[in-house]
C-alpha positions as CSV (number, residue, x, y, z in Angstrom):
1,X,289.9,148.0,264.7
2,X,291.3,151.6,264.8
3,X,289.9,153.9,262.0
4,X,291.9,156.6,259.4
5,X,290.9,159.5,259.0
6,X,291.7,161.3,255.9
7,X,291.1,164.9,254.9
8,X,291.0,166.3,252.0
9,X,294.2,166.0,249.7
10,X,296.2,166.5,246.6
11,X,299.6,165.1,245.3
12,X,299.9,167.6,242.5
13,X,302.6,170.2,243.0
14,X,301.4,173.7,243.2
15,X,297.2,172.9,243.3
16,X,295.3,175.2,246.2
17,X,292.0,174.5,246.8
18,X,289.2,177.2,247.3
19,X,286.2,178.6,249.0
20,X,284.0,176.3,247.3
21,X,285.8,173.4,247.7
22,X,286.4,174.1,251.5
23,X,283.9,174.6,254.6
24,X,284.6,176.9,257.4
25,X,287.1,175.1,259.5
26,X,287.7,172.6,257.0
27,X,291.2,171.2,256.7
28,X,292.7,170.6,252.8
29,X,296.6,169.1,252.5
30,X,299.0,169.2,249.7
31,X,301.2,166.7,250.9
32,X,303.1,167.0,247.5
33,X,304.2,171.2,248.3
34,X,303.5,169.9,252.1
35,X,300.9,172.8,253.0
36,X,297.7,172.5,254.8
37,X,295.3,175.1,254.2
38,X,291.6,175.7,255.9
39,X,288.7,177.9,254.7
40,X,287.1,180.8,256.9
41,X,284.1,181.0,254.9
42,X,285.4,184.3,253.2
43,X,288.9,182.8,251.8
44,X,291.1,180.1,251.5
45,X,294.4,180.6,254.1
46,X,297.6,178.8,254.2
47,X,298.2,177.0,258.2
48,X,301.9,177.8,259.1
49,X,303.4,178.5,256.0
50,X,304.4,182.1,257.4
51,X,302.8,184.2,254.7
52,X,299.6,184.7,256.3
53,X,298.3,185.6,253.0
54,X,294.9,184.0,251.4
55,X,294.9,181.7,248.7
56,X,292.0,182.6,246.5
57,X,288.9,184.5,247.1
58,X,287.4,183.4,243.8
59,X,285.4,181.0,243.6
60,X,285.3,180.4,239.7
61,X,289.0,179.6,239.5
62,X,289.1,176.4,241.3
63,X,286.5,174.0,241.3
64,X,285.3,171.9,244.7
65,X,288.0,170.0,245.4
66,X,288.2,165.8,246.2
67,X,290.9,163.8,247.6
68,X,292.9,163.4,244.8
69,X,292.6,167.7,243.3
70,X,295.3,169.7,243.6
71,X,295.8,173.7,244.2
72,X,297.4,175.8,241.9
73,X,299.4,178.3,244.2
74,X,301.7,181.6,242.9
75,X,299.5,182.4,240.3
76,X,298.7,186.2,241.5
77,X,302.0,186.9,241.9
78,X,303.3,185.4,238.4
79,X,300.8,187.8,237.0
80,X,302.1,190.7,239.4
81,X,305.8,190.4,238.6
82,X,305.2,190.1,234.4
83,X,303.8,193.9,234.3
84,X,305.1,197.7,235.4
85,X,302.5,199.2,237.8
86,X,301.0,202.0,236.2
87,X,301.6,205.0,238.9
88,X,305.2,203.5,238.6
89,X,305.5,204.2,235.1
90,X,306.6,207.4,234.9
91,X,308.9,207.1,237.4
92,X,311.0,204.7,235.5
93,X,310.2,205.6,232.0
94,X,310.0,209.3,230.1
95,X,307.2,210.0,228.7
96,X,307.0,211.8,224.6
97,X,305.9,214.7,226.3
98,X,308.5,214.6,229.0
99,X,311.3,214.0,226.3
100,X,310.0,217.1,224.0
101,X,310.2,219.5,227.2
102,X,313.2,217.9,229.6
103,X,316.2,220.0,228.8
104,X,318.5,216.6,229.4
105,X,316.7,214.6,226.8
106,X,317.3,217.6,224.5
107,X,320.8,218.1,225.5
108,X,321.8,213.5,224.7
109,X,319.6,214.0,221.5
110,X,322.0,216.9,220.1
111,X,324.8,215.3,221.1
112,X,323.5,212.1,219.7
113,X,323.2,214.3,216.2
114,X,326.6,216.0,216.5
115,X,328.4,212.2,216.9
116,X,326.4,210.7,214.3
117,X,326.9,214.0,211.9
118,X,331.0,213.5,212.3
119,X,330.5,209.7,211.5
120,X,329.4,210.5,207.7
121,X,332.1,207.5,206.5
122,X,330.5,204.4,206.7
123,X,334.2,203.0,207.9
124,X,333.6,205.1,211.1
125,X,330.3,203.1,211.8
126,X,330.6,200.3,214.1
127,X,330.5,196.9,213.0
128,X,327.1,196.4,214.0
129,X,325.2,199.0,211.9
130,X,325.6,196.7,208.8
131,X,322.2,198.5,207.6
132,X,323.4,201.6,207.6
133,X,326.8,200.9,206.0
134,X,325.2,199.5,203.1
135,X,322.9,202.1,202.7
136,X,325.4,204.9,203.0
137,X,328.0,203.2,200.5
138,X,325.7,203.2,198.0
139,X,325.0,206.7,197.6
140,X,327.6,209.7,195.8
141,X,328.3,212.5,198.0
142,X,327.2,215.6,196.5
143,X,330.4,217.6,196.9
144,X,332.1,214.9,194.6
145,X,329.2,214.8,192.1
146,X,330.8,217.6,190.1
147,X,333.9,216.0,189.5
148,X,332.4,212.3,188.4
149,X,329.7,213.7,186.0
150,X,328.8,216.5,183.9
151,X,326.1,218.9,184.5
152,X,322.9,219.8,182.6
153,X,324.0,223.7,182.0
154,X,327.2,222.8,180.7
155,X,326.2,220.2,178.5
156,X,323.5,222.6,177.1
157,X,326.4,225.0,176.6
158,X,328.6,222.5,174.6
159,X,325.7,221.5,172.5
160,X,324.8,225.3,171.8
161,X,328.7,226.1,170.6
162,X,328.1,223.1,168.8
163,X,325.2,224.1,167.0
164,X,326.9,227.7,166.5
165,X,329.6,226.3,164.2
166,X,327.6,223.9,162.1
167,X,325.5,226.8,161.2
168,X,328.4,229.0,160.6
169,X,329.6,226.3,157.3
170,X,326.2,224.8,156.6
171,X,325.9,227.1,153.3
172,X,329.6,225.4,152.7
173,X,329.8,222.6,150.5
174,X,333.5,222.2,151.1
175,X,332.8,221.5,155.1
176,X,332.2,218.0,153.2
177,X,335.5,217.1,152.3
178,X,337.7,219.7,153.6
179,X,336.4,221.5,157.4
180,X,335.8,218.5,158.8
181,X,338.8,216.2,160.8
182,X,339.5,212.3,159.3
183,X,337.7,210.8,162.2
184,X,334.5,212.2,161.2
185,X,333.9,209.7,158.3
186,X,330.9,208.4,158.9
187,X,329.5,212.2,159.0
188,X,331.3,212.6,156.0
189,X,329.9,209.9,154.0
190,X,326.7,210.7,155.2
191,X,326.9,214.4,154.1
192,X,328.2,213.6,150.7
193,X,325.4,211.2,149.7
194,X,323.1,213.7,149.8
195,X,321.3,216.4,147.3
196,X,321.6,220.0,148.2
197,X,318.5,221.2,149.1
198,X,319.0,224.1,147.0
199,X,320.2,223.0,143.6
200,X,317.9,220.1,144.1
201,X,314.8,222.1,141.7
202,X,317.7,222.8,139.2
203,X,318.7,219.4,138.4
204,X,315.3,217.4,138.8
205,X,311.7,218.0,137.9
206,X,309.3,217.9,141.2
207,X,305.7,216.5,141.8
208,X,304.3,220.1,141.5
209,X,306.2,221.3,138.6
210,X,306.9,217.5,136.5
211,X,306.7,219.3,133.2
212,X,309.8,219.1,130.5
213,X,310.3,220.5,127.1
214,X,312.9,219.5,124.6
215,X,313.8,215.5,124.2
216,X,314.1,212.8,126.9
217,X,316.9,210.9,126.2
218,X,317.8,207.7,127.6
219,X,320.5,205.6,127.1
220,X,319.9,202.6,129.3
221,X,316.9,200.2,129.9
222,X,313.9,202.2,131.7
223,X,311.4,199.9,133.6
224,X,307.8,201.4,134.4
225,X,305.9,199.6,137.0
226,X,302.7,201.6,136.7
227,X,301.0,202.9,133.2
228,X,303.0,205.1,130.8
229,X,299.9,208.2,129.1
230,X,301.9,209.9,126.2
231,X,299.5,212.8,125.5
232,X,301.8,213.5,122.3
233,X,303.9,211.9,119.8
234,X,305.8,209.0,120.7
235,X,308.5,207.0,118.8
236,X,310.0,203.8,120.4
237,X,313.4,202.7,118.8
238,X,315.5,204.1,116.6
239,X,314.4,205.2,113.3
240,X,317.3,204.7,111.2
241,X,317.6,200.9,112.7
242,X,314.8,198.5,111.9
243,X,316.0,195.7,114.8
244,X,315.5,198.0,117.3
245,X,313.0,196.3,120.0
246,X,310.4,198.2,122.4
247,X,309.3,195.8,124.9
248,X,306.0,197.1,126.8
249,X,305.0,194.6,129.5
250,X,302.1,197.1,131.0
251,X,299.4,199.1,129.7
252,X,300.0,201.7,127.0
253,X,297.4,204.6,126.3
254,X,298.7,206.4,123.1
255,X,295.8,209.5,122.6
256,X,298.5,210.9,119.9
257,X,300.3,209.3,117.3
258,X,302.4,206.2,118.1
259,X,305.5,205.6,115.7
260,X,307.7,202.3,116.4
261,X,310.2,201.3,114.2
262,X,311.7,198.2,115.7
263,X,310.6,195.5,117.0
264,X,307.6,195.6,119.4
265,X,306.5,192.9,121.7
266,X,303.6,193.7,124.0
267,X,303.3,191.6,127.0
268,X,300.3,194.1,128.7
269,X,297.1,194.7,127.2
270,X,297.1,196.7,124.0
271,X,294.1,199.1,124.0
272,X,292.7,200.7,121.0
273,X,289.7,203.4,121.2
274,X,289.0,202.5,124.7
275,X,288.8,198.6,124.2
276,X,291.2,195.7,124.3
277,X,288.7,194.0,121.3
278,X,287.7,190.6,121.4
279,X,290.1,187.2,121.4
280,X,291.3,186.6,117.9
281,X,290.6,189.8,116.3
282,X,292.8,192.3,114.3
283,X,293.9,195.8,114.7
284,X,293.3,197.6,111.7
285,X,292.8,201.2,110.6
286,X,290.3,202.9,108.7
287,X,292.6,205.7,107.1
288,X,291.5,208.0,110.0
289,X,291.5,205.9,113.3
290,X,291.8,202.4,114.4
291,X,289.7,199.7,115.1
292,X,289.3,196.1,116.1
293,X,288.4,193.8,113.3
294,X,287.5,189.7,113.2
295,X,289.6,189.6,110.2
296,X,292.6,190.6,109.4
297,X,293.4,192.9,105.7
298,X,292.9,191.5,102.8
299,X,294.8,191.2,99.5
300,X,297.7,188.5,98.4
301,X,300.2,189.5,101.1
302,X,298.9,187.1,103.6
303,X,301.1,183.3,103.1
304,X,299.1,180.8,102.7
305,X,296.1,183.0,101.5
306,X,293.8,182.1,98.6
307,X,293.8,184.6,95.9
308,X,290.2,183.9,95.1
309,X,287.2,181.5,95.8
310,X,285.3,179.5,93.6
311,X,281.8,179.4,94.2
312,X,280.1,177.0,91.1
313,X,281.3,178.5,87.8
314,X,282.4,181.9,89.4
315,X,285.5,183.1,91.2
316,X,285.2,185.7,93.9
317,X,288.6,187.2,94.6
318,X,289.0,190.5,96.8
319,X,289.6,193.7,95.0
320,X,291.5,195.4,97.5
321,X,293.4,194.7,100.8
322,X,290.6,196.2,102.7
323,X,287.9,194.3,100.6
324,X,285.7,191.7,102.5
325,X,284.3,187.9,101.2
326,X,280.5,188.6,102.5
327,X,278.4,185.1,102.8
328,X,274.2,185.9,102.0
329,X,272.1,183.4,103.4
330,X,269.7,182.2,101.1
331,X,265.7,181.3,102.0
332,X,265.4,179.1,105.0
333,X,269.0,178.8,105.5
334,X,270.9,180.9,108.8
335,X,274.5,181.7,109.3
336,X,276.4,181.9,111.8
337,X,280.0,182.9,112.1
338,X,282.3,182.4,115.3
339,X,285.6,184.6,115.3
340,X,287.5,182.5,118.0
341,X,287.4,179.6,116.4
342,X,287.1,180.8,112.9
343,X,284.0,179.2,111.8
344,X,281.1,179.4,109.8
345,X,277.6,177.6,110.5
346,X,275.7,177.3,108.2
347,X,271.6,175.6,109.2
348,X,268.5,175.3,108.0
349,X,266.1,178.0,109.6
350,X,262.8,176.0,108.4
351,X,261.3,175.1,112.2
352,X,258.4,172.9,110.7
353,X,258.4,169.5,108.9
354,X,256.4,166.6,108.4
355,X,257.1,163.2,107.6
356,X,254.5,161.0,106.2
357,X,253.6,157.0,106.2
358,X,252.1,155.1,103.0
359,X,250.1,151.7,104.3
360,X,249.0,150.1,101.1
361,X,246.9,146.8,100.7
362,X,247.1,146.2,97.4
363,X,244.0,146.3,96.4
364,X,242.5,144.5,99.3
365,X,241.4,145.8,102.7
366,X,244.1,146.9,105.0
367,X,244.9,144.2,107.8
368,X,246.4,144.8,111.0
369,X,249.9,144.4,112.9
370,X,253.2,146.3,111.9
371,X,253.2,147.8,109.0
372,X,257.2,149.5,108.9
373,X,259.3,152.0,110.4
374,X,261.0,155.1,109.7
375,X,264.3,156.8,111.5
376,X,263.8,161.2,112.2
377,X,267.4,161.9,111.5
378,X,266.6,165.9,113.5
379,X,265.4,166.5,117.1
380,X,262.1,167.7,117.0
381,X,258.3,167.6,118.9
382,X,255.3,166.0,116.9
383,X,252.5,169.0,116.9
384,X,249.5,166.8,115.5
385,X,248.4,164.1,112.8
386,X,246.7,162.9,109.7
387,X,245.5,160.1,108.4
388,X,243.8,160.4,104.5
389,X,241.9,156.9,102.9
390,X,241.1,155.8,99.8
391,X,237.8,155.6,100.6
392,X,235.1,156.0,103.8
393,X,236.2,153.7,106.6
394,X,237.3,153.3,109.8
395,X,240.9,152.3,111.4
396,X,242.8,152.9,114.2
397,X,246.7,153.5,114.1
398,X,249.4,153.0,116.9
399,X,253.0,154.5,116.9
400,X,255.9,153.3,118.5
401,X,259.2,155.1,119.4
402,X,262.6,153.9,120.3
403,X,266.3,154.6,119.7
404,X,268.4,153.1,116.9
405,X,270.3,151.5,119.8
406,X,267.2,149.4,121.1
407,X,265.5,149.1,117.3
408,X,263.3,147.1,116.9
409,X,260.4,149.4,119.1
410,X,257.8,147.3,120.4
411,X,254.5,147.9,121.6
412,X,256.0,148.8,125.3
413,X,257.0,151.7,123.4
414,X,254.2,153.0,122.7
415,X,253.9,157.3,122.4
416,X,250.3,157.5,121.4
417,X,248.7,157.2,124.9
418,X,244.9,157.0,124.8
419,X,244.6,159.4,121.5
420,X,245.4,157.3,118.4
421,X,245.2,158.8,114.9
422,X,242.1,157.5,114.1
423,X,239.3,157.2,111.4
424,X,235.4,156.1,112.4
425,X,233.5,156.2,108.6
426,X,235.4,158.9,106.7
427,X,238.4,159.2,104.4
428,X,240.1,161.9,106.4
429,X,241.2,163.8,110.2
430,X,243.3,165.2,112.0
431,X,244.1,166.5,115.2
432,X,246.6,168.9,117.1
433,X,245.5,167.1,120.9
434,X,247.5,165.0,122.0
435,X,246.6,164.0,125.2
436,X,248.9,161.4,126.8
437,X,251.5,161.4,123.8
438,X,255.3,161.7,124.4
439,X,256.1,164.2,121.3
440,X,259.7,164.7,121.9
441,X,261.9,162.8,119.0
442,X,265.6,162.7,119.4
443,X,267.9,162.9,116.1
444,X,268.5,158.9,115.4
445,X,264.8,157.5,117.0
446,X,262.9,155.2,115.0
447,X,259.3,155.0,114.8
448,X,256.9,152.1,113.6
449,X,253.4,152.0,112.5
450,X,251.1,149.4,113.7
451,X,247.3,149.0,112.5
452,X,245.2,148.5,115.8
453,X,241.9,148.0,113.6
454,X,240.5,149.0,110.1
455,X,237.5,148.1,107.7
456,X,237.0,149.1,103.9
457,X,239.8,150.9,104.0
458,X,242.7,149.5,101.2
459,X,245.3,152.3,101.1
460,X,245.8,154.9,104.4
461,X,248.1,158.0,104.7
462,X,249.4,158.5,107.9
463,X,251.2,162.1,108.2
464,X,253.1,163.8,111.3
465,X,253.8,167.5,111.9
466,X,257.1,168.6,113.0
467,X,258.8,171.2,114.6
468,X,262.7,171.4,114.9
469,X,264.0,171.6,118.2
């Protein structure tokens, strides 16, 4: 059977094959463009296409080709056609430095600038330089500025004729009301509200010069918001009518003398000799000043006063309006007055006391168990005991503390601890340790007595010391 022999081929449109993919003599078809190319070892060449021109002498462009690559083909000359050939390029184009020195160039240009200078109106534009209409309709032509809008100099001007007849009429108090024209009412009003600078010092006293003479009358109500000093006399109301009323609601320093004759109501702090006083007390005067007192003068004046007091037999009544009721504590007592709430205390100032406990038994030796109670109607601390027989013995006694709330006290309530009053063959001891007692007695506590042990003994003493607490 016959044989087909097939040489290398490619259906793709355009695809040339290479040096590398051809052998000298070598046959390669592209039965698609319908061109068969062969290979002289050197390049790639085209058989009967007419051109006579080689493919590719690259051998990094294509790769070897097979029976089914193709040849890309036109691909120098699409690169040759896309750019100018540089030793063509100035013979088509002008260079910058050919345009700066070529008379031509320089002749269009300055007729380029002439047209453009006679084509100021951006209606003689064309419709296609939108740009440059916009740009030139939104700017004023100088020449016309003058005639829109006023300049600098001749506003300056106005404002300095301006200035020239205000000063000519500013000593003028009639420009007010009389120079100036009806529509100027604002100016006007403005003028006329205010104090001449002038005649200002003549009809008011200023911060650097406040001092008056003669009298300060005023006929309305004057409200001060800071402190009112009067260095000199001062009278508030009138001092032919009694009702008159002086209302002060600050403070009031008065260093002279202070004459009021109606009513006065202070709603600040009064001050005399540098000190408000103390709640409740009384401003007096001693005939040559003032002074705070905790009771008010004396006298019958006062409603409701007593005229006199009766102390036992004897009636102490005051002698004058100044006169004073003067309460002497006697021995061991205190007093103690409070002026705020107008009392008098009057205590015991004995610190020390002692209470003592008679166990009797009648004749025959004392037995033990509870023997009575007392109540300590004071608070006070127990400082030491004594017991005193009626004879040489021995006994042992136990006290017990409780309140009146819980009375009876039982032996739970011991305060004695491990140190008992107690006697070992005499008649008498005492002792100010008192180790492990609880000596603190509250006003109402009860104490009892209990006899631990005793022998001989038929009648025993017991005895605490006190202090008051």
């Amino acid at each position: 059977m016959a044989s087909t022999i097939k040489i290398k081929r490619s259906g793709v449109a355009g695809k040339q094959p290479n040096t590398a993919s051809l052998s000298v003599g070598e046959l390669a078809i592209n039965y698609k463009d319908q061109k068969l190319y062969s290979s002289n070892g050197t390049a790639v060449f085209e058989l009967g296409g007419g051109s006579g021109g080689l493919v590719s002498t690259t051998t990094s462009l294509v790769k070897n080709l097979t029976q089914n690559d193709t040849v890309v083909t036109g691909v120098t000359a699409a690169v040759s056609t896309n750019y100018l050939q540089v030793s063509n390029a100035s013979a088509t184009y002008a260079t910058k430095a050919y345009a700066a020195s070529n008379s031509y160039v320089k002749t269009v240009l300055a007729n380029t600038n002439s047209y453009i200078a006679t084509r100021a109106s951006w209606t003689a534009l064309t419709g296609t330089n939108t740009a440059i209409r916009a740009l030139v309709s939104d700017r004023l032509q100088v020449a016309n500025a003058a005639t829109i809008y006023q300049t600098k100099a001749v506003e300056r001007a106005a404002l300095a004729n301006t200035n020239a007849s205000i000063a000519t009429q500013a000593t003028r108090i009639t420009l007010v009301n009389t120079n100036l024209t009806g529509t100027n009412t604002a100016l006007r009003t403005l003028i006329s509200d205010r104090l001449q600078v002038a005649n200002a010092s003549t009809l008011y006293a200023t911060k650097s010069n406040p001092a008056t003479s003669g009298l300060l009358a005023h006929t309305g109500r004057a409200t001060i918001s800071t402190n009112l000093y009067v260095a000199g006399n001062t009278i508030l109301g009138n001092p032919a009518v009694v009702t008159d009323r002086t209302v002060i609601n600050g403070v009031t320093v008065a260093n002279g003398q202070l004459s009021v004759s109606g009513n006065t109501t202070l709603g600040g702090t009064l001050v005399a000799n540098n000190t408000a006083g103390v709640s409740g007390y009384y401003l007096r005067t001693s005939g040559t000043g003032v002074y705070w007192s905790p009771v008010s003068g004396g006298g019958g004046s006062a409603a409701n006063g007593f005229s006199g007091i009766l102390v036992g037999a004897n009636v102490v009544s005051a002698d004058s309006t100044t006169d004073r009721l003067t309460l002497v504590a006697g021995s061991g007592i205190t007093l103690a007055g409070n002026p705020t709430t107008d009392t008098i205390t009057i205590s015991s100032s004995t610190t020390t006391a002692g209470i003592g406990f008679l166990i009797d038994g009648g004749g025959s030796a004392i037995t033990t168990g509870i023997k009575g109670d007392l109540q300590i109607p004071f608070n006070s601390t127990i400082t030491s005991w004594s017991l005193m027989a009626d004879q040489s013995g021995s006994a042992v006694v136990d006290i017990w503390k409780d309140t009146f709330a819980n009375y009876p006290p039982t032996v739970a309530d011991t305060i004695t601890g491990s140190a008992k009053p107690t006697l070992t063959s005499q008649t008498s001891a005492t002792s100010s340790t008192l180790t492990g007692w609880t000596t603190s007695i509250t006003a109402g506590d009860t104490l009892r007595f209990n006899i631990d042990s005793s022998t001989t003994i038929t009648r025993l003493t017991l005895s605490l010391n006190l202090t008051r607490t």
